[in-house]
Structure formats: C-alpha cells, structure tokens
C-alpha positions in Angstrom: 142.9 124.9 73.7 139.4 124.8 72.3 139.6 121.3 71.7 140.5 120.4 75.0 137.8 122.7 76.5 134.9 121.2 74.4 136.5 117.7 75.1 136.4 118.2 78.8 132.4 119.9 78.6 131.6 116.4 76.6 133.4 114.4 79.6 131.3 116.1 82.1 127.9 116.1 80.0 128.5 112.4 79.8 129.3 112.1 83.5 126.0 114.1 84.5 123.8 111.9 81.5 125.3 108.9 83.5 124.7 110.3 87.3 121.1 111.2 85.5 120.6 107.8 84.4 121.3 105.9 87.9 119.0 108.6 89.7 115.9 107.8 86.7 116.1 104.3 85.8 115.4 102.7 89.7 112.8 105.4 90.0 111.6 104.5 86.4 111.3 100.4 87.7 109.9 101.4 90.7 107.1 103.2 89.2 106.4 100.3 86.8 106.0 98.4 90.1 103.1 100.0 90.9 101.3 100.3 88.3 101.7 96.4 87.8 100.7 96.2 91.7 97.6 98.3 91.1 96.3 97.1 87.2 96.6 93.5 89.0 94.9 94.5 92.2 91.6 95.8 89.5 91.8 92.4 87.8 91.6 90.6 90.6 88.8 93.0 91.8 86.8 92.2 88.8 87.2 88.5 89.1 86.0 88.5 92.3 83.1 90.2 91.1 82.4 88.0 88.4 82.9 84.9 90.9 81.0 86.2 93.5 77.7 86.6 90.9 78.3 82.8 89.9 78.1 81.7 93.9 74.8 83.7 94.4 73.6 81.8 91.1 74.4 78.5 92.6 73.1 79.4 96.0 70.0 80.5 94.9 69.3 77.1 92.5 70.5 75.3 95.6 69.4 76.7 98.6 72.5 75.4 100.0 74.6 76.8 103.1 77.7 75.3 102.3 77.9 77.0 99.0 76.3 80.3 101.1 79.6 79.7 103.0 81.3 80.0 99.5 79.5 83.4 98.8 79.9 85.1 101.8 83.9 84.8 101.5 83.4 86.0 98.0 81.3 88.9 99.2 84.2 89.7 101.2 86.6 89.3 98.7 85.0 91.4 96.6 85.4 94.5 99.8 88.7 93.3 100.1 89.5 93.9 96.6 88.1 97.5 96.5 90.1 98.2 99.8 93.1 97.0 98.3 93.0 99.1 95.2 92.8 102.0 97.0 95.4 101.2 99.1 97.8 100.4 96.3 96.7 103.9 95.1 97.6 105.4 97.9 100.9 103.5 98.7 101.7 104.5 94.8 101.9 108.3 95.8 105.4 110.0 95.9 106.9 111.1 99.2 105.8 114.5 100.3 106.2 116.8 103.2 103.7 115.3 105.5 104.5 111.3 104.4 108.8 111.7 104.0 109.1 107.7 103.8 106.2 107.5 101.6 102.6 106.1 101.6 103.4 102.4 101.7 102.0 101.6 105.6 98.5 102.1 103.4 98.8 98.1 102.1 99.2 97.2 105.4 96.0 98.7 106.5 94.7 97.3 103.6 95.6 93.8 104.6 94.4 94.7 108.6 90.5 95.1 107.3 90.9 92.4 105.0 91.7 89.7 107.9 89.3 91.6 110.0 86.7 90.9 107.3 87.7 87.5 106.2 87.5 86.3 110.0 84.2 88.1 110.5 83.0 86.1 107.9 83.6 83.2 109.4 81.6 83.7 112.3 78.9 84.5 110.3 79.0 81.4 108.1 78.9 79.4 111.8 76.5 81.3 113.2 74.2 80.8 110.0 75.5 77.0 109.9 74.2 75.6 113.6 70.9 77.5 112.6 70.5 75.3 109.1 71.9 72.2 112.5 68.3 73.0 113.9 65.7 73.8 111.1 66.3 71.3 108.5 66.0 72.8 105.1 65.6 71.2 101.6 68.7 71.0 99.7 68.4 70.9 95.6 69.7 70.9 92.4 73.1 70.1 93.7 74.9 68.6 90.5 74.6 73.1 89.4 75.2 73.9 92.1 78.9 71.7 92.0 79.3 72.7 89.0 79.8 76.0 89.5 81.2 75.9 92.5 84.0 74.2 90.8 84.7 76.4 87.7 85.0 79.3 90.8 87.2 77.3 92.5 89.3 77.0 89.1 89.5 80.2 88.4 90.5 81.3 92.1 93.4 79.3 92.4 94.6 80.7 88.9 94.3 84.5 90.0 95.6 83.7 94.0 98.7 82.3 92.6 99.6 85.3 89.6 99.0 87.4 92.9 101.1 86.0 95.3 103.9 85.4 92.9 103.6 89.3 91.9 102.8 90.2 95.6 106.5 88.5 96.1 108.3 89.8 93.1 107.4 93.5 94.1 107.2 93.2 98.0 103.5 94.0 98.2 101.7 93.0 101.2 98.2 93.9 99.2 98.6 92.2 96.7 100.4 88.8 98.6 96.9 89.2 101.2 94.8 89.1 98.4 96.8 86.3 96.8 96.5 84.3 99.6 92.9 85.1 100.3 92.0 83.8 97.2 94.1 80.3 97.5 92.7 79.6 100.6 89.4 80.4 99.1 89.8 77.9 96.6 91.0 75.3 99.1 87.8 75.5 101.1 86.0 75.9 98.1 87.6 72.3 97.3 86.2 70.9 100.4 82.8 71.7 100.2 82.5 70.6 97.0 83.5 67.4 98.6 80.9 67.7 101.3 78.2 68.5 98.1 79.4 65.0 96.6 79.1 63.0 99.7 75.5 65.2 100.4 74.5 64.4 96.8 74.9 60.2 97.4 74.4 59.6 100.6 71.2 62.3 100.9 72.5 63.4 104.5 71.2 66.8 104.9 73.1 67.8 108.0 76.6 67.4 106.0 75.5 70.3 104.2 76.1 72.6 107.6 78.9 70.2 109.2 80.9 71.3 105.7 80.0 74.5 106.2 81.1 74.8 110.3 84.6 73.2 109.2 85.5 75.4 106.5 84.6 78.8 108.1 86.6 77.9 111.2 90.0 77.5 108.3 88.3 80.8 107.1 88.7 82.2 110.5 92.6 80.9 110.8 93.1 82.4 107.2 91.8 85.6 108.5 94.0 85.5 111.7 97.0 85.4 109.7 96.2 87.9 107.4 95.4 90.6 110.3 98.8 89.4 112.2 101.2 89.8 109.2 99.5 92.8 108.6 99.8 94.7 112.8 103.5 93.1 112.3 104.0 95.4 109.7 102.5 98.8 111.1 104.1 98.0 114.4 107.3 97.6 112.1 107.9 94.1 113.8 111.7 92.7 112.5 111.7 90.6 109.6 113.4 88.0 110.5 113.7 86.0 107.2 114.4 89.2 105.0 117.8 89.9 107.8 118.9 86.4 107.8 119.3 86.4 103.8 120.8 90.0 104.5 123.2 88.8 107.1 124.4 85.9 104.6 124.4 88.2 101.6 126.7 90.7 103.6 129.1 88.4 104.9 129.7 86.0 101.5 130.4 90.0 99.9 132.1 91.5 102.7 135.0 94.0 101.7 138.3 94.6 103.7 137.7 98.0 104.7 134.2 96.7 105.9 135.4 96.3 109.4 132.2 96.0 110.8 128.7 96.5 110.7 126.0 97.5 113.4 122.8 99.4 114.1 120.7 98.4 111.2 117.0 97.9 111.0 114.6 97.3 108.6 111.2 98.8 108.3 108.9 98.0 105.7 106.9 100.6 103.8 104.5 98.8 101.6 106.3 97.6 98.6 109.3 99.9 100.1 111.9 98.4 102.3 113.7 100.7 104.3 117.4 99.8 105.7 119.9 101.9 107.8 122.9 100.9 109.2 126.7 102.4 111.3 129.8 100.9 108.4 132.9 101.2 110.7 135.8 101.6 108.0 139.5 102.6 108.4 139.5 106.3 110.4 142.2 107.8 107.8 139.9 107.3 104.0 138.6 110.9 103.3 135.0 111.9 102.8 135.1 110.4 99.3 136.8 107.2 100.1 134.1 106.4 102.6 131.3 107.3 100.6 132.3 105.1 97.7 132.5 102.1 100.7 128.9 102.9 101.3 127.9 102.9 97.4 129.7 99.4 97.1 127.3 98.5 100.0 124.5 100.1 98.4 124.9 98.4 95.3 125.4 94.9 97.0 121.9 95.3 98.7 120.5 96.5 95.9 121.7 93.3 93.3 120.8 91.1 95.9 117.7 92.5 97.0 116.0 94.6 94.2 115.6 98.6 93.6 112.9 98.6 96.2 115.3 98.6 99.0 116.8 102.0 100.2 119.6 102.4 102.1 120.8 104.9 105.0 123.8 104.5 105.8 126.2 105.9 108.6 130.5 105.6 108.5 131.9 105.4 111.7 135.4 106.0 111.7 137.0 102.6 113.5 138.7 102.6 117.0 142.1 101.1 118.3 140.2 97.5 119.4 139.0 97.3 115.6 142.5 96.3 114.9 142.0 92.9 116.7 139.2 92.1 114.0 140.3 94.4 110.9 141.3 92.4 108.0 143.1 95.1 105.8 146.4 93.7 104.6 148.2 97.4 104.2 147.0 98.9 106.9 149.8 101.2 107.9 148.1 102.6 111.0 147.5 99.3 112.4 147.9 99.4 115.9 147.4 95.9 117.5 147.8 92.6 115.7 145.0 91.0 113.8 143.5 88.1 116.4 140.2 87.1 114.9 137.4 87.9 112.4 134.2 88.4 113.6 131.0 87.0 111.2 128.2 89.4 111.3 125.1 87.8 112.6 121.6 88.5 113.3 122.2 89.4 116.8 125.9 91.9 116.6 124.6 93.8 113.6 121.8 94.9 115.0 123.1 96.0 118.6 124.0 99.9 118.4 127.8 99.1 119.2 131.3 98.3 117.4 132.4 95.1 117.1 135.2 93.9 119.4 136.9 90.8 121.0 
C-alpha cells in the first residue's frame, strides 16, 4: 500500500515538474528576447555614436553640405538610438496592475519620434541645401572627406541588417525602425558619395547641394514610413500579412472538431502579439474535452508562429446549421447531413458570427 502511495506522489510530482516546465521555459525565451532586443539596441547606440563623430570629422575637413546631410541623419540616429533603448526597457517590464497586456506599445512610440525625427531632418538638410544654392561656398579636401564617408557607410549597412533580421526574429518594431534607419542611411550615404566623386572631377560646386536636396527628400520618405508603421501599431491597425499566414497555417492544421472559427483579432504589443478568437466545437465534449481543443490550437499558433504569441481563446458550443459544414465522421448527434466545408479566410474568421451555408 505504501508503494503504491509513494508511486502515485512521484506521478504527480512529475506531472507538476512538467506543468512547471511548460509555464517557465516560454517565459524563460521570452525574457532572453529582450535582453537580446535591448544589448542590441546599446550596440547600435554606440555605433551611431562612433559614426556620427567620424561625419563631423569629415564635415569639418570638408566644409561640405552633402556630407552635413550625412551628419545630421547621424545626429538623429544617435536620438533615435537613446529613445529606443529606453523604450525596449520599458517594453521589457512584466505586466502589472496598471499595464495588464504589458509595456510593449512603448517601441511603438519609440518608432513614432524616430520618423518624426528622421523627417525633420530632412527639412532641415533642404532648408540648409538651397541656402549653400545661393551663397556659393568652397568645397575641400574631398578625397577625406569620401573616405570616411564610405567606411560609415560600411559599417551602417553591417549594423542595419543584424537589426532588422533580429527586429524580425523577435517581433520588435524598435529594433526593425532602427534597422531600417540605418540601411536607408547607408543607401543615401551611397549616393552622395557618388555626388562627392562627380564634385571631385568635374569641380561643379552646386552638385554638392543638388546631392544633398535629393537625398533628404528619400530621408523624408524613410521617415514617413517609419511614423506610419509606427500610428498603425498604437492605433492597433490589422496586420494583414501576419493573418493571411495565420489563416493558411489554420486551415493546412485544421482538426475535425474545429468546426469553425470566428471573432479573432490581433493586436500587437511591442515584441508581444496578442490573438483571441470564438472555436465552435461539438456542443456535447465536457469542459476538459474542449479545453484540450483550445491547447491543440494554442500549440499550433505557437509552432508556427513563436512563444511571443498569446492566445485567448473562447469555445462556443456549435448550433444545429453547423452540421451542414461539420466534418466529424462519428458524430452521433448529427442532425442534418454534411453539404459543404467552409475554408476559413481573412474575411469569415474575423466577423463575430458562426459559420453557416
């Protein structure tokens, strides 16, 4: 009798160290999301630093407002940065009382100011451009001043593309802003060292602020972008992309007693992606039976989709018209013939109804 007792504490201690370990281990991955998200977000900081300090060099040995253009974006990539760290800080914080779906709308408020910023800055750059237009100055030193231009331009792309592909990996909006900030800073870094060549043979002093007017009007579109992606996300604008692969995902996996599936939005907290959804299943399954329907769901989003995604998830008991489109074989309830199966789609999973013919 003993035996059996301290055989059946052992089956529950290991049922509880395996309930313990699916509860821990997402939460353990999600934290090391963060802190990637945030030690990246420094590093990227302190490049832009660094970069920023090697623009002002060339600017001041070349007097140049084509390479000021360059600095000014860096200026504001260096702002950005510090705004983004903080955010990711903040976003990192665990639910509390006042914040129950977390801190993550703070990377999207990140990304807000850092369009804002980066489109400033190109008015700024065109403002300073058409003046250079009408008082001639003396360009100099040029072949430093491409120089290192180009080694920033090097390292930019380098850093933009580890952050975009991170920013991706881990659904961060910070760090995928910042990534792209510093891409696009390399791109128009590209062109005027172009412009600096052509200024360099042909001696041509307005190219210098012609170079300049073109690439802060693709600073300005950059910036646009930026602050649109970013009022999508605080106004919690539907993700169209991220439902399509959801919509395919849940159809190629879909489970008999799935009979259909309506009411769901997504809402993006930061590097948190918040789902909740009605799952009609078969009326008779108990309280347990329907749960474990929802956990096979769960889990499906989940593989597909990564540990950041959390699910809320409704049952709805199903009707006498969900015979028509129920697939269950055994079904001994079934009170109409099955005519037709319905494939979920953008538009019916969505509408707060059951599905029917």
């Amino acid at each position: 009798m003993c035996a059996n007792v301290r055989i059946a504490i052992t089956i529950i201690n290991g049922s509880n160290l395996i309930r313990n370990a699916f509860i821990f281990v997402p939460q353990f991955l999600k934290l090391q999301t963060v802190q990637q998200n945030l030690r990246l977000q420094k590093i990227i900081t302190a490049i832009g630093i660094f970069l920023f300090l090697i623009k002002l060099l060339a600017w001041y040995l070349t007097d140049s407002v084509a390479i000021l253009t360059d600095a000014l974006e860096s200026t504001v990539n260096v702002i950005a940065g510090l705004i983004g760290v903080y955010s990711l800080y903040v976003s990192a914080k665990p639910k509390d009382m006042d914040h129950p779906y977390g801190h993550g709308k703070a990377e999207f408020i990140s990304a807000a100011v850092e369009g804002t910023l980066v489109s400033v800055a190109g008015v700024i750059i065109i403002i300073e451009a058409i003046n250079s237009l009408f008082h001639r100055h003396i360009v100099q030193k040029l072949d430093y001043g491409i120089w290192l231009v180009a080694i920033t331009a090097i390292i930019n792309y380098i850093a933009g593309s580890i952050c975009v592909k991170t920013g991706k990996k881990n659904n961060s909006l910070a760090l995928q802003a910042s990534g792209k900030h510093l891409q696009t800073d390399t791109y128009s870094t590209a062109g005027i060292i172009a412009g600096l060549i052509l200024l360099y043979f042909l001696k041509l002093w307005w190219i210098d602020s012609a170079v300049a007017i073109i690439f802060a009007l693709i600073i300005m579109i950059t910036g646009y972008k930026i602050l649109r992606e970013s009022l999508a996300g605080i106004m919690d604008e539907a993700d169209t992309d991220l439902l399509k692969k959801m919509v395919a995902a849940l159809n190629a996996n879909r489970k008999e007693n799935w009979i259909d599936l309506h009411n769901l939005r997504i809402i993006k907290y930061g590097g948190t992606i918040h789902l909740d959804c009605h799952l009609t299943v078969p009326w008779y399954l108990n309280v347990r039976e329907a749960h474990n329907e929802i956990d096979s769901l769960s889990a499906l989003v989940k593989t597909e989709f990564g540990e950041s995604m959390e699910l809320f998830v409704h049952s709805d008991p199903c009707l006498e018209f969900s015979c028509r489109i129920c697939t269950k074989q055994d079904c001994t309830v079934r009170q109409h013939p099955f005519e037709k199966r319905i494939e979920w789609t953008m538009k019916n999973i969505s509408e707060d109804a059951k599905h029917h013919l």
